[in-house]
N, C-alpha and C positions, 0 to 999 in steps of 0.2 A: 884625910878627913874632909868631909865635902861641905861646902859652907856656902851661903849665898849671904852677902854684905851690900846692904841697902847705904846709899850716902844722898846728898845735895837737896836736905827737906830743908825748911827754915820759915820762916815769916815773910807773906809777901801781903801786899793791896788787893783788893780785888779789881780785877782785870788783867794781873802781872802772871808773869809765869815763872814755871818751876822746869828745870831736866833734873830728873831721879835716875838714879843710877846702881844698878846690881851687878855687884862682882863676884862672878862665879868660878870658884875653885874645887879642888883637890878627885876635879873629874871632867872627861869631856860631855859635854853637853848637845853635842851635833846631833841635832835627829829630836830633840827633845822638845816638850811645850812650856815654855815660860811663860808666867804669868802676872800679874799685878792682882793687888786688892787692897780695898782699903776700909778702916773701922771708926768709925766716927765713935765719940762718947754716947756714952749710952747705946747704943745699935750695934747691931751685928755683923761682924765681916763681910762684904760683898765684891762681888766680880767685878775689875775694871776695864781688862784686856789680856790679850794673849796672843803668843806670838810663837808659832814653830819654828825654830831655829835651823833648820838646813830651806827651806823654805820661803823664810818671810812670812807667811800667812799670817793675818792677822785677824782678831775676833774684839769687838769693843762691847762692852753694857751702851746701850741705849744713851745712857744723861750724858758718857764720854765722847759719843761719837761726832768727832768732827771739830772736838776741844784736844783731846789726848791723843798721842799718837807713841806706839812701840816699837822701838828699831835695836836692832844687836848688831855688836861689836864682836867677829870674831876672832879675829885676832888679839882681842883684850880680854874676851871671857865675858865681855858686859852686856847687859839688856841697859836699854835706856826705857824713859818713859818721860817724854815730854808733857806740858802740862800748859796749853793756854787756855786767857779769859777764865783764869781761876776767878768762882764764886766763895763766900763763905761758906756755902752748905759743901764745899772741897776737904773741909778741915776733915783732918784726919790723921793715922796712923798708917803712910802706907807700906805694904809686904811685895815684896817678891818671894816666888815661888815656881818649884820645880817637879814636870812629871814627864817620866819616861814613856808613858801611854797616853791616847786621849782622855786629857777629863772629864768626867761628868758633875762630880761633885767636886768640895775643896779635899775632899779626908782624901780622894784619891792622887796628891799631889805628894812628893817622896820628901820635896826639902821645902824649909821653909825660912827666909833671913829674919833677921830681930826687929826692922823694923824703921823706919824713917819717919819722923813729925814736921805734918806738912800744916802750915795754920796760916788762914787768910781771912784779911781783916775788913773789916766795911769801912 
């Protein structure tokens, strides 16, 4: 059974930072595009970064770039997702998520984890 497990949200200040962490099982992933996103209240899911795993490449939204950064573990199965000079407008729920092809949208992504709460405070 293939699972992606988000862990290390919690409450921080703003300016503080956060590493998020996804642990990917019950399949290899090499070759594959992981990704991050996050849903703030009220609003819609949106793109944060992505990272193709035999590769490195990396893809960020715009407001992350150069605050967040995505690196994998493979040896451990994990994506990371670093997270500095977190603002409040960061709060969120954020996902990791898995696609065997290049994405275009999110529906095109195969797995999706439950979910990590990331909440920063002023």
């Amino acid at each position: 059974q293939v699972q992606l497990v988000e862990s290390g949200g919690g409450l921080v200040q703003t300016g503080g930072s956060l590493r998020l962490s996804c642990a990917a099982s019950g399949r290899t992933f090499f070759g594959w595009y992981m990704a991050w996103f996050r849903q703030a209240p009220g609003k819609e899911r949106e793109f944060v970064g992505r990272i193709k795993w035999n590769s490195g490449i990396t893809n960020y939204a715009d407001a992350m770039r150069g605050r967040f950064t995505i690196t994998t573990s493979y040896a451990n199965n994990t994506v990371f997702l670093q997270m500095n000079s977190l603002e409040p407008e960061d709060t969120a729920i954020y996902y990791c998520a898995a696609a065997n092809q290049f994405p275009v949208s999110q529906s095109e992504y195969n797995y999706w984890g439950q979910g990590t709460q990331v909440t920063v405070s002023s």
